[in-house]
BARODREN-68892 format. One record per residue (C-alpha): residue number from 1; residue in one letter; x, y, z. Coordinates in nm, 4 decimals. Layout:
BAPA    i  aa        px        py        pz
BAPA  NUM   A         X         Y         Z
...
This chain:
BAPA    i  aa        px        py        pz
BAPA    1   X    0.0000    0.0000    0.0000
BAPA    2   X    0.1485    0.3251   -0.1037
BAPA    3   X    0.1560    0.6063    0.1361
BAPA    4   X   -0.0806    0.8049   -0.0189
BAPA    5   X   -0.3335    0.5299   -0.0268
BAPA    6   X   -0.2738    0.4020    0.3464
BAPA    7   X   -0.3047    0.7956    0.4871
BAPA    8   X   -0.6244    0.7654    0.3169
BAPA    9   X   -0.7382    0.4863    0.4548
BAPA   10   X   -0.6340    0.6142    0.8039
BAPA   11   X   -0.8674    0.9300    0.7217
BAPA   12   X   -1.1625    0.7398    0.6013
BAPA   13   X   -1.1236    0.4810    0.9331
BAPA   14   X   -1.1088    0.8217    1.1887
BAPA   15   X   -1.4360    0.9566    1.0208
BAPA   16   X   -1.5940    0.6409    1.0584
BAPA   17   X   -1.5063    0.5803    1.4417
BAPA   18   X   -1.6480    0.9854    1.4153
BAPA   19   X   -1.9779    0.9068    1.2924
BAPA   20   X   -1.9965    0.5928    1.4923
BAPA   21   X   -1.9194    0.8159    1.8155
BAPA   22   X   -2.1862    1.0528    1.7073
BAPA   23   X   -2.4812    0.8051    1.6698
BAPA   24   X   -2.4215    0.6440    1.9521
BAPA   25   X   -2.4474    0.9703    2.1314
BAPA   26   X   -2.7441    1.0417    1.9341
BAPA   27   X   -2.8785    0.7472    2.0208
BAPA   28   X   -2.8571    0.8296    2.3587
BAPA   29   X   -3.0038    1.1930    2.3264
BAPA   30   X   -3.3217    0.9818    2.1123
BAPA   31   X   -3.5168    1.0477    2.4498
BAPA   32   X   -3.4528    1.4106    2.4455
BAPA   33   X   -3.7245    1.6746    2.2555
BAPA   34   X   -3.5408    1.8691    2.0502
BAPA   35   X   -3.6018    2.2644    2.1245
BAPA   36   X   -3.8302    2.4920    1.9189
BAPA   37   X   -3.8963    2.8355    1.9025
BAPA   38   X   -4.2815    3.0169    1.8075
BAPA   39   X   -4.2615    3.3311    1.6116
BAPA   40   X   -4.4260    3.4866    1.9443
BAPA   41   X   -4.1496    3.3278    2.1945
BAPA   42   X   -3.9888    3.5861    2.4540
BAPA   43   X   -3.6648    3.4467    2.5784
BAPA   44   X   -3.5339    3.4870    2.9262
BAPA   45   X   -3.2191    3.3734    3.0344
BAPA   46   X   -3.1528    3.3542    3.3730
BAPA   47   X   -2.7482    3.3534    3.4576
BAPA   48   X   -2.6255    3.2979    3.8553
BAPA   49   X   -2.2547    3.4609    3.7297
BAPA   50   X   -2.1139    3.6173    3.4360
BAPA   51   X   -2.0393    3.3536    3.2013
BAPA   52   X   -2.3186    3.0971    3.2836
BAPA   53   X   -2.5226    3.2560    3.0056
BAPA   54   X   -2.2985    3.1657    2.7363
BAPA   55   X   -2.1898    2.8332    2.9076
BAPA   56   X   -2.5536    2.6941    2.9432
BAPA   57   X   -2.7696    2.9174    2.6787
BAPA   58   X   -2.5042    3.0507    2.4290
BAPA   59   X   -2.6348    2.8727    2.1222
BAPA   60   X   -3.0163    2.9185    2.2564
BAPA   61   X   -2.9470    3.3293    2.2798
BAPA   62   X   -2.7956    3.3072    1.8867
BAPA   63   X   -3.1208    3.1444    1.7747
BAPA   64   X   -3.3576    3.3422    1.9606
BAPA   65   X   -3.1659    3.6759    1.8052
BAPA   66   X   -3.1691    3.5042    1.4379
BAPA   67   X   -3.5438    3.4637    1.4557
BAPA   68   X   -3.5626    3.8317    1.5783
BAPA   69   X   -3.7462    3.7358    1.8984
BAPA   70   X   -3.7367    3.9314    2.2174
BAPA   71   X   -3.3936    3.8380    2.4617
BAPA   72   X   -3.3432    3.9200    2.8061
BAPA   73   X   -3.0149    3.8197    3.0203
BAPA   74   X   -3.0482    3.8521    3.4411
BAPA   75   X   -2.7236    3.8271    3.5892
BAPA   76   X   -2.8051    3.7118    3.9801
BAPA   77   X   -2.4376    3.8067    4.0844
BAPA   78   X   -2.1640    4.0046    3.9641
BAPA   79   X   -1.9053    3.6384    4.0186
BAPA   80   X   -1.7212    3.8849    4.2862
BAPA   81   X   -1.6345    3.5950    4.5016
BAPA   82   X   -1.3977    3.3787    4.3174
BAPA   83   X   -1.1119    3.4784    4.4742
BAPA   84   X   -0.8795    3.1776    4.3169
BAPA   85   X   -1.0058    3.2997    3.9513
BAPA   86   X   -0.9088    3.6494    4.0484
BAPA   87   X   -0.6133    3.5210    4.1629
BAPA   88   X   -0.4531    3.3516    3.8344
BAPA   89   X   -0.6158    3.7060    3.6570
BAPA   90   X   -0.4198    3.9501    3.8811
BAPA   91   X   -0.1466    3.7279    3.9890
BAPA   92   X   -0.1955    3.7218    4.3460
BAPA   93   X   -0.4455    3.6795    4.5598
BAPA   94   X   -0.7805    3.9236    4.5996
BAPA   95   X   -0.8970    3.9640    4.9472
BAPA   96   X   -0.9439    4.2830    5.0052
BAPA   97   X   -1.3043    4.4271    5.0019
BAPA   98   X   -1.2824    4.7296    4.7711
BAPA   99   X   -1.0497    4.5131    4.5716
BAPA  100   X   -1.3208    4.2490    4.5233
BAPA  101   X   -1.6075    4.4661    4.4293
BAPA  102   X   -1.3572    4.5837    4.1379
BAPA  103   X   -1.3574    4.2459    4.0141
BAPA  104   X   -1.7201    4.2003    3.9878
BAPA  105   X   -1.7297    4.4981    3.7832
BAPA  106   X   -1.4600    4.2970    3.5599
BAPA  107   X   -1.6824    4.0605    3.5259
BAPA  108   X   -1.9751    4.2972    3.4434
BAPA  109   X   -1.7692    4.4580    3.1363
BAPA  110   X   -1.6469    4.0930    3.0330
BAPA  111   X   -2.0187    4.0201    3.0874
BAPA  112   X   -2.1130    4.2862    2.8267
BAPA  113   X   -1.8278    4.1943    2.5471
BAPA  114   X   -1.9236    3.8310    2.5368
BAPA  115   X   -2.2490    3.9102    2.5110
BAPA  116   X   -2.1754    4.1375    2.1839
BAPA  117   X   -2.0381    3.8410    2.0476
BAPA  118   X   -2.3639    3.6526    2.0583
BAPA  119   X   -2.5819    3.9483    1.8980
BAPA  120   X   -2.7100    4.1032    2.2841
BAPA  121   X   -2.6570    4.4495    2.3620
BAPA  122   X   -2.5849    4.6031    2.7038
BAPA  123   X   -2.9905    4.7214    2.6859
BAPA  124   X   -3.0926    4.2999    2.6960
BAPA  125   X   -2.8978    4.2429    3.0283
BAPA  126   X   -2.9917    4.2779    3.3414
BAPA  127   X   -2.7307    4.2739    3.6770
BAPA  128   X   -2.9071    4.2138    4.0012
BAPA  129   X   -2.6249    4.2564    4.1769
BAPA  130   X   -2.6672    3.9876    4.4640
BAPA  131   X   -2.3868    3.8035    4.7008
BAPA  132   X   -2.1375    3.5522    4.5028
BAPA  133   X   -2.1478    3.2865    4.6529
BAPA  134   X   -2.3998    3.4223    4.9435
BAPA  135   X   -2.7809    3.3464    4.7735
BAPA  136   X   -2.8133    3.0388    4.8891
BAPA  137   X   -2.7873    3.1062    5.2842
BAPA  138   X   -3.0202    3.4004    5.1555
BAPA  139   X   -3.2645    3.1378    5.0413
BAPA  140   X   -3.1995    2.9416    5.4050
BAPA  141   X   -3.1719    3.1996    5.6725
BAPA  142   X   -3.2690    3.5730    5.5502
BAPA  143   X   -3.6165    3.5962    5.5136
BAPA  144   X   -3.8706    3.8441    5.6979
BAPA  145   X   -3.7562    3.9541    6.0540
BAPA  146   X   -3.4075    3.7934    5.9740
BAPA  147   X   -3.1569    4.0780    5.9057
BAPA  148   X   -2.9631    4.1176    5.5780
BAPA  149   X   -2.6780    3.8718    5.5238
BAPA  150   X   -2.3446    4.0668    5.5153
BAPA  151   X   -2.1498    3.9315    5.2115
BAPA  152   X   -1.7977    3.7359    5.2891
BAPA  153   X   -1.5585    3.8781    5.0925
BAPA  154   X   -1.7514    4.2522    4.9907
BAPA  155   X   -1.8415    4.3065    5.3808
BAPA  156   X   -2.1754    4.4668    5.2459
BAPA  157   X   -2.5439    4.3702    5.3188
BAPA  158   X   -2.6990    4.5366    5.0450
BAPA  159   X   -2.6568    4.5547    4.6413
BAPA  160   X   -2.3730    4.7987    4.5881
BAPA  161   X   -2.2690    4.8556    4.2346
BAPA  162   X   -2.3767    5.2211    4.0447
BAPA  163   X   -2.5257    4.9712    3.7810
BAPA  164   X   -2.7012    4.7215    3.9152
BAPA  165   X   -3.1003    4.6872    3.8555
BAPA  166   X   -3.1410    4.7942    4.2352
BAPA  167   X   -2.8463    4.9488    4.3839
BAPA  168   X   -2.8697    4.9775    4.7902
BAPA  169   X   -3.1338    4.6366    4.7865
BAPA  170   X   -3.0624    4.4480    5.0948
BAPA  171   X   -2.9422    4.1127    5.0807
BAPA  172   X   -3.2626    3.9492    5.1956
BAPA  173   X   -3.5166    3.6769    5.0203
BAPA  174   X   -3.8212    3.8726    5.0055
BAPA  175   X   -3.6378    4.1450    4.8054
BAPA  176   X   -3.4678    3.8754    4.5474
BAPA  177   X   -3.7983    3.7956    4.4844
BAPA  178   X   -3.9288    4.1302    4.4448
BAPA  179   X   -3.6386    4.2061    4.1728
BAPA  180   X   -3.7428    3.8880    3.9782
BAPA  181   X   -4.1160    3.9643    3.9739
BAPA  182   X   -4.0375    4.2831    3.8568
BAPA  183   X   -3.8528    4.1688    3.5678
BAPA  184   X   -4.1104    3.8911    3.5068
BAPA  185   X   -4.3671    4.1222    3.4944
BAPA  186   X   -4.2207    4.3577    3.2735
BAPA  187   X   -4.0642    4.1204    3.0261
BAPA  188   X   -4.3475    3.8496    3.0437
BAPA  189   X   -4.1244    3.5866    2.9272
BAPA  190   X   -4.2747    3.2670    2.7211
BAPA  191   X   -3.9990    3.0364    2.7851
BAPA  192   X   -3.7422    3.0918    3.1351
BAPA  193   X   -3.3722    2.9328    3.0787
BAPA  194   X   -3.2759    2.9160    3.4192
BAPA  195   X   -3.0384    2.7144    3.6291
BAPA  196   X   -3.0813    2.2969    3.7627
BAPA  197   X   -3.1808    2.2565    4.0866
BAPA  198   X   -2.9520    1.9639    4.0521
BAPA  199   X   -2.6758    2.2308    4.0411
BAPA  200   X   -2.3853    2.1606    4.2984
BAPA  201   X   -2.2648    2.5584    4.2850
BAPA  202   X   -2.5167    2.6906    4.5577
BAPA  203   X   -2.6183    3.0187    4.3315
BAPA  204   X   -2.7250    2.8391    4.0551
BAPA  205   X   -2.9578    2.6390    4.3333
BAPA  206   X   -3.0738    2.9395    4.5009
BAPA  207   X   -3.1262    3.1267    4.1496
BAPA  208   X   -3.3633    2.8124    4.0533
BAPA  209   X   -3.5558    2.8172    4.4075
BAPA  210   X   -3.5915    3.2090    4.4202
BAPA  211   X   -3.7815    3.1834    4.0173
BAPA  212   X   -3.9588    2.8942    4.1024
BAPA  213   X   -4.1204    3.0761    4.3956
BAPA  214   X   -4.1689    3.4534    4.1925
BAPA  215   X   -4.3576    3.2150    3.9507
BAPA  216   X   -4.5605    3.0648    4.1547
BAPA  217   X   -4.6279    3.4558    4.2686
BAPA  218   X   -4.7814    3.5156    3.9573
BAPA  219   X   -4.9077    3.2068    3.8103
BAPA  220   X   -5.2257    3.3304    3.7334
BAPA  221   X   -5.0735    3.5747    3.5237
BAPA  222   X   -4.8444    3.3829    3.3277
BAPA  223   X   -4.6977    3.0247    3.2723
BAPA  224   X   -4.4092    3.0271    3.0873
BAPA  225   X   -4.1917    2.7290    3.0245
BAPA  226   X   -3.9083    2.6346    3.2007
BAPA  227   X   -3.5640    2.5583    3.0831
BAPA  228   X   -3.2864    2.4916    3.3609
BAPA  229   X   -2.9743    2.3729    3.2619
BAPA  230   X   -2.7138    2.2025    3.4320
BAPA  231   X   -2.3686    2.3599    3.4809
BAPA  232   X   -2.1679    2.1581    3.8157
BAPA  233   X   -2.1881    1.8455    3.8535
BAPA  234   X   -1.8787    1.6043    3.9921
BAPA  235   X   -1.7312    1.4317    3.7196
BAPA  236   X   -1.9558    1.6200    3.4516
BAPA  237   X   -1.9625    1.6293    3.1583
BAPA  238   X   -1.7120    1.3934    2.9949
BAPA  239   X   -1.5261    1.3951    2.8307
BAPA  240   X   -1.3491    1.7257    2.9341
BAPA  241   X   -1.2139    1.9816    2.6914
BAPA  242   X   -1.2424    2.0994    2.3703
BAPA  243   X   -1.5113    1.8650    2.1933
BAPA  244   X   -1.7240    2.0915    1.8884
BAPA  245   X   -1.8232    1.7646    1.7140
BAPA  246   X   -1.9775    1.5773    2.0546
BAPA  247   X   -2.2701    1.6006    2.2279
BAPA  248   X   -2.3413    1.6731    2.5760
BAPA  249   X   -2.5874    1.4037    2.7660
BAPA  250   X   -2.7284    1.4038    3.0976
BAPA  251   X   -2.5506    1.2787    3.3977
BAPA  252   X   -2.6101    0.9290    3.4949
BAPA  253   X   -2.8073    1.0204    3.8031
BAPA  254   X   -3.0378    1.2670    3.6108
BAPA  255   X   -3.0667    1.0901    3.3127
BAPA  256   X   -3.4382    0.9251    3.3363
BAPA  257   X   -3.5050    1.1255    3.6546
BAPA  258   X   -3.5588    1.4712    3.4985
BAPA  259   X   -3.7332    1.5596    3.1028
BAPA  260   X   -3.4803    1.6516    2.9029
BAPA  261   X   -3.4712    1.9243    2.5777
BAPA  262   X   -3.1506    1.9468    2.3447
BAPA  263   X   -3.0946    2.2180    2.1596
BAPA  264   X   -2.8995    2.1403    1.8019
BAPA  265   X   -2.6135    2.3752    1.7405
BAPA  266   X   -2.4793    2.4446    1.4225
BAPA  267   X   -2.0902    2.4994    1.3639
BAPA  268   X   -2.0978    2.8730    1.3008
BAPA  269   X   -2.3212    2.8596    1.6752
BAPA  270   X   -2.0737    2.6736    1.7990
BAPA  271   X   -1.7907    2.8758    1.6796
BAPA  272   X   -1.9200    3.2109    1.8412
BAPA  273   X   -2.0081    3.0231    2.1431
BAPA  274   X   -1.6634    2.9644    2.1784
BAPA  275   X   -1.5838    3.2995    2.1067
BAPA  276   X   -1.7700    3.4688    2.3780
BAPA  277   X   -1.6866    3.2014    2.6815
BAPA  278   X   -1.2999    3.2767    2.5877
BAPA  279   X   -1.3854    3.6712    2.6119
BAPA  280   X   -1.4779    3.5467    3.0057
BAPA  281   X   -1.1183    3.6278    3.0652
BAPA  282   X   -1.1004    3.6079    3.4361
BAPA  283   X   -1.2763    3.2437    3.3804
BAPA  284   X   -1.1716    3.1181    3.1164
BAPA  285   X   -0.7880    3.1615    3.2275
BAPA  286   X   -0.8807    2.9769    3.5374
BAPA  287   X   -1.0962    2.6794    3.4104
BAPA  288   X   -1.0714    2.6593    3.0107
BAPA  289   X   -1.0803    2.2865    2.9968
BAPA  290   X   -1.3634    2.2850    3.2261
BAPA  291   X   -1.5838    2.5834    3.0236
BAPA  292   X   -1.4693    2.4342    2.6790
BAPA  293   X   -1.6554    2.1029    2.7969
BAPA  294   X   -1.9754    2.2790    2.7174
BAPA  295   X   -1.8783    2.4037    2.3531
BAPA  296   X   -2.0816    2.0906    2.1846
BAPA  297   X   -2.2596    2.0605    1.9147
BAPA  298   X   -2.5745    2.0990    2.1324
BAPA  299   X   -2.6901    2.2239    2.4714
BAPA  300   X   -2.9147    2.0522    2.7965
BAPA  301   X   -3.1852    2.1397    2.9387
BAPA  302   X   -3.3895    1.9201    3.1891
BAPA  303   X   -3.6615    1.9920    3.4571
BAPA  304   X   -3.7254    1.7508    3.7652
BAPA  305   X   -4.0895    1.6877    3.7663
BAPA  306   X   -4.3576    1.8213    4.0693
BAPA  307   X   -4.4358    1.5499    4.2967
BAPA  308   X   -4.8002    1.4830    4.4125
BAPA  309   X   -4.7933    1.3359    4.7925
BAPA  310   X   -4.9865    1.0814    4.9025
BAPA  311   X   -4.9855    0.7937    5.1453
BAPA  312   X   -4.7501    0.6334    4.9547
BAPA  313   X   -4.3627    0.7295    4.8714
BAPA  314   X   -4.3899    0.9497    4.6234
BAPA  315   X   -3.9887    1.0710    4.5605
BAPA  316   X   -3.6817    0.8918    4.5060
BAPA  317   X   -3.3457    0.9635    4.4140
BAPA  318   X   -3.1145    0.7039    4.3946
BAPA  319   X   -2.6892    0.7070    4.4012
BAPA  320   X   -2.4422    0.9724    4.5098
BAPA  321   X   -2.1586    1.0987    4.3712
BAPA  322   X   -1.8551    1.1922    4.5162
BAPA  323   X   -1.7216    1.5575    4.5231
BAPA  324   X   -1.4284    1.6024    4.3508
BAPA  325   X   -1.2977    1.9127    4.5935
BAPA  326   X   -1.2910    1.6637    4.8760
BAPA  327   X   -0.9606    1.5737    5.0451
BAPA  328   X   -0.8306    1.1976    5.0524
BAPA  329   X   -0.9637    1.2197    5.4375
BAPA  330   X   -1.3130    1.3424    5.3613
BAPA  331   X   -1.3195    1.1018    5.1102
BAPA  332   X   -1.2893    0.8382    5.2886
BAPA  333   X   -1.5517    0.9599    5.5410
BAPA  334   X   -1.7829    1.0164    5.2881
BAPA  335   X   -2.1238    0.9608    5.3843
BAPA  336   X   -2.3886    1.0230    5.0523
BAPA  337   X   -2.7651    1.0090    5.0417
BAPA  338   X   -2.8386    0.6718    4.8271
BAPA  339   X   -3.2119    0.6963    4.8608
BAPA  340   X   -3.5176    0.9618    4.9492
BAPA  341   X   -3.8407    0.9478    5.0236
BAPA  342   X   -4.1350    1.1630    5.0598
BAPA  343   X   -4.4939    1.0752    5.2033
BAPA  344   X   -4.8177    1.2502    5.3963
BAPA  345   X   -4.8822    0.9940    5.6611
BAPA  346   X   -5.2131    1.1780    5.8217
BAPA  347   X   -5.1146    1.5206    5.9143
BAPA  348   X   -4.7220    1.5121    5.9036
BAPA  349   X   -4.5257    1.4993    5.6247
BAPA  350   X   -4.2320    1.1811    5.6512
BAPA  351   X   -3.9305    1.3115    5.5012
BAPA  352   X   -3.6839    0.9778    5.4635
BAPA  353   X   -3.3472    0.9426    5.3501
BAPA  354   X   -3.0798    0.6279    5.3322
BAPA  355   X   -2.7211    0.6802    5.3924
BAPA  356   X   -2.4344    0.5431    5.1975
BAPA  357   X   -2.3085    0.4766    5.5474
BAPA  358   X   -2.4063    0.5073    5.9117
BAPA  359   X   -2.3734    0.9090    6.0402
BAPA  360   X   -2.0419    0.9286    6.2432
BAPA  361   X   -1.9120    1.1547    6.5739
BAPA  362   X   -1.8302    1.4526    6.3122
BAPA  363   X   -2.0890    1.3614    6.0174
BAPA  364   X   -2.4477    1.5963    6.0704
BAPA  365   X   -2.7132    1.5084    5.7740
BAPA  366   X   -2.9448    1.7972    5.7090
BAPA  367   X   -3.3055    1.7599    5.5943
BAPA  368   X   -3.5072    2.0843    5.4468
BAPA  369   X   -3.8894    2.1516    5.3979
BAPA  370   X   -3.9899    2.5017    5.2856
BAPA  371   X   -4.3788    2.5378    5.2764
BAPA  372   X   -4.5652    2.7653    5.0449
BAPA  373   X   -4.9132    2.9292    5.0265
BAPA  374   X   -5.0284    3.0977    4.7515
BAPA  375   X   -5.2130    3.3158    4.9837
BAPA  376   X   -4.9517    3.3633    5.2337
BAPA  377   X   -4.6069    3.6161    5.1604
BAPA  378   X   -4.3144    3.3541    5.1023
BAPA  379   X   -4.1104    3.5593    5.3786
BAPA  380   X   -4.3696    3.4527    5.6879
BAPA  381   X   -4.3780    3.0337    5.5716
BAPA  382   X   -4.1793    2.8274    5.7733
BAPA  383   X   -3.8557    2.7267    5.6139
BAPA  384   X   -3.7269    2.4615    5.8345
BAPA  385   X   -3.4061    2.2492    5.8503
BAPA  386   X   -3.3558    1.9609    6.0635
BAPA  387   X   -2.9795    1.8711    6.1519
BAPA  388   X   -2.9318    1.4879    6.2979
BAPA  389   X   -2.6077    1.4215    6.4407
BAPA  390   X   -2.5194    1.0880    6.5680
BAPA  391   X   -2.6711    1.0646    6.8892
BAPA  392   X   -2.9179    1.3927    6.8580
BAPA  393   X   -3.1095    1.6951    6.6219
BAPA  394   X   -3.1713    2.0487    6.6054
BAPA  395   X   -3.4507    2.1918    6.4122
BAPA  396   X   -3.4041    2.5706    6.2813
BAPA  397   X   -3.6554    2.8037    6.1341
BAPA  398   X   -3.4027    3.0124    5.9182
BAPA  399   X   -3.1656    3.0706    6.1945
BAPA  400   X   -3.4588    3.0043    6.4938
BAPA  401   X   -3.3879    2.6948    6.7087
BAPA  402   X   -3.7467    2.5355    6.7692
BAPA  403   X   -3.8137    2.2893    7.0504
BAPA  404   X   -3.6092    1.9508    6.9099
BAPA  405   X   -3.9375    1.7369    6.9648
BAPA  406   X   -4.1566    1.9723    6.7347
BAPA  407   X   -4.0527    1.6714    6.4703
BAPA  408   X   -3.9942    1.3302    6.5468
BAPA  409   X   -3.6984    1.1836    6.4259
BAPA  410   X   -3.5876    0.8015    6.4375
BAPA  411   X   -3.2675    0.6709    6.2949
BAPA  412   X   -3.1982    0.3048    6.2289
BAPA  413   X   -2.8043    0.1858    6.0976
BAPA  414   X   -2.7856    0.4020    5.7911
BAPA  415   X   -3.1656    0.5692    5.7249
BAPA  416   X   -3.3147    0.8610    5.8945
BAPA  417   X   -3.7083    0.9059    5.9479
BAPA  418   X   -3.8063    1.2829    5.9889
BAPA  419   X   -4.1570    1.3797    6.0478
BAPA  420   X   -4.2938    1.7145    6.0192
BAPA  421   X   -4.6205    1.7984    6.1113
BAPA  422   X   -4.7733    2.0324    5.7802
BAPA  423   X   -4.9120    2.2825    6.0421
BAPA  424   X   -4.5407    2.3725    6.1406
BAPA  425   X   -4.4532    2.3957    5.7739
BAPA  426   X   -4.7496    2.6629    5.7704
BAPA  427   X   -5.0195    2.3813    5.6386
BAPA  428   X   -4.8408    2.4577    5.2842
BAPA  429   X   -4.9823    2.3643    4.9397
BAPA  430   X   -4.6627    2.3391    4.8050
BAPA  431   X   -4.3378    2.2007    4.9636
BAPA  432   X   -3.9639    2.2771    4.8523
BAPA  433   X   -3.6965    1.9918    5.0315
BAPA  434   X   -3.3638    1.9018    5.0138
BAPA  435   X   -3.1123    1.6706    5.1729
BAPA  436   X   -2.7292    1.7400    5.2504
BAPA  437   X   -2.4731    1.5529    5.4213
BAPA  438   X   -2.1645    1.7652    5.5969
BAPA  439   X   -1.8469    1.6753    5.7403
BAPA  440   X   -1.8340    1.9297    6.0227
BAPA  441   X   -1.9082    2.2074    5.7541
BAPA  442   X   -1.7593    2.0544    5.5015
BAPA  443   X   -2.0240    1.9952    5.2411
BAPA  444   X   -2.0329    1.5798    5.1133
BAPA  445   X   -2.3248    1.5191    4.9079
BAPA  446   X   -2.6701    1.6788    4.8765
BAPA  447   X   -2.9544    1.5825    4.6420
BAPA  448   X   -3.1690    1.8162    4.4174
BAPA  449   X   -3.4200    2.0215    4.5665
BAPA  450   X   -3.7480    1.9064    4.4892
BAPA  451   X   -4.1082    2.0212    4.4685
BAPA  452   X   -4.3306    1.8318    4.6294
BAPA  453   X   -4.7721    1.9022    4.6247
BAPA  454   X   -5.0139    1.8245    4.8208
């Protein structure tokens, strides 16, 4: 065989094992609907940090703007609290308050360029202006009577940048949700790409939880669809890198839990998409491997379904995953939620969850149940968490201790029984929960927050 022949033959063998690669992904996307727009569509995007709009909705925003509909980016957070990032960006560490702040308006103007890139301009985006790294103790603890939580590294309690949509809002629930409203009102959106409650990075969880609640606000004024899309997950996606040609597929421990949408990119999409998450500078020269493992030729979204409660179990998650910033020592006191349940046994709800392993001296498991009311402000519901140690628990209304026996909890070798009774949860309709394992306060595993009705 001459040379010429044999490269040939090489070249025709690679695209082969190419195609072959991409059916079988596409065989394992068959399950997914494929995304479509209406000539009337309105298109929110809803981003927890600069850069999460082009990492989960890049291609999504370059369609929307081709077919001339209506876009709207929400930045939750100006990213001011990724003090490594900053780090490999100014070449030393970033600690300092006023120094910080800078940085999130870094990430505002890198916001803005990458942005351009994808057809937006600085009129289509929004900047709340909310704690890095802080919304989800928001979302746990600062609700109502509960003062404003003072931001870690920014040493502020209330939105302080010139250009934010709300400059000098406290740091509080009730006025997250007030901003959101606001913007849902005004923009009336038609479809919502927002983050996965599924989401490891706690903003992207609170960001879900906070629109899921301003929706339910206003549901009798609109329904629009919703998109979220899944940005951390351990070991997620693979493989890492630099892949145009492949496509990105649900996590194993999603994958038949949650409906799932793709969205089809085509090469030029793809192309620009890499563009902009590369103009992310103070990202990208942090994590490029990592962001580059979302420029595919498609993009995820995937929504857990409501639950209906009844007598039965009614919610399940099964399998953990290990966090990959966990030390060889936490690792090998890892403790994960394998299974969860969810029931109404007469007037309490039974929250249940089996362990990986049985709860050690240092190893607390955490169990959550936010109740909602339509007719009651989200600020006054109880949002309770119950921490089990080894050998006792503390239940906490935002930061309230309550009387341990107001729920009964039992604990065999490696499950744990909680139940509430649904007149401390405020006799809810509606019931947000999660479940999250900690090595002193070291976070191990957690499962997706849930919605649960009654």
């Amino acid at each position: 065989m001459s040379q010429t022949s044999f490269s040939h033959g090489r070249r025709d063998r690679s695209w082969k094992r190419v195609c072959l690669m991409l059916l079988l992904a596409a065989s394992r996307m068959a399950a997914a609907q494929e995304l479509t727009f209406r000539p009337d569509d309105r298109i929110l995007v809803l981003a927890p940090h600069p850069d999460d709009e082009v990492i989960g909705c890049g291609g999504v925003i370059q369609k929307a703007l081709a077919q001339k509909l209506p876009v709207r980016v929400v930045f939750f957070t100006y990213g001011d609290n990724n003090e490594w990032s900053f780090a490999v960006y100014r070449k030393h560490p970033v600690f300092e308050p006023t120094a910080v702040r800078a940085m999130g308006q870094i990430r505002h103007d890198e916001a803005v360029r990458a942005d351009q890139i994808l057809g937006l301009n600085s009129n289509q985006l929004v900047f709340l202006g909310y704690p890095d790294f802080g919304t989800l103790k928001i979302w746990n603890q600062h609700w109502g009577k509960s003062p404003a939580l003072e931001s870690m590294l920014t040493r502020v309690s209330e939105v302080h940048y010139a250009n934010a949509f709300r400059p000098g809002a406290p740091y509080k629930g009730e006025e997250i949700i007030r901003d959101l409203t606001t913007i849902l009102r005004d923009f009336r959106p038609t479809k919502i790409f927002l983050p996965h409650s599924g989401d490891y990075n706690h903003d992207h969880r609170a960001l879900h939880l906070f629109t899921r609640v301003a929706l339910w606000n206003i549901e009798k004024e609109m329904q629009p669809a919703v998109f979220p899309y899944l940005v951390h997950f351990p070991q997620w996606p693979q493989p890492r890198g630099y892949k145009p040609a492949g496509l990105l597929t649900p996590p194993l421990l999603y994958k038949t839990s949650a409906a799932w949408t793709s969205s089809s990119l085509t090469p030029a999409e793809t192309a620009t998409k890499h563009a902009a998450i590369q103009t992310h500078k103070t990202q990208y020269n942090y994590a490029a491997n990592y962001l580059l493992s979302f420029v595919r030729a498609n993009e995820l979204f995937g929504d857990f379904p409501a639950v209906t409660l009844t007598n039965m179990t009614a919610l399940e998650d099964l399998g953990n995953v290990t966090t990959e910033q966990l030390t060889d020592e936490e690792r090998s006191r890892f403790v994960g939620v394998e299974q969860r349940s969810a029931r109404i046994v007469g007037t309490n709800l039974v929250l249940e969850i089996e362990l990986s392993r049985p709860l050690a001296e240092t190893v607390i498991a955490s169990l959550y149940a936010f109740g909602y009311r339509q007719d009651t402000p989200f600020e006054k519901m109880p949002k309770l968490q119950i921490r089990v140690h080894l050998l006792d628990h503390h239940v906490l209304d935002q930061r309230t201790p309550l009387p341990a026996d107001t729920v009964s909890v039992e604990r065999n070798r490696k499950k744990i029984i909680v139940r509430i009774p649904l007149e401390l949860l405020g006799r809810p309709e509606r019931i947000l929960t999660s479940a999250q394992t900690y090595l002193g306060e070291v976070p191990l595993d957690s499962v997706a927050w849930r919605i649960l009705e009654l």
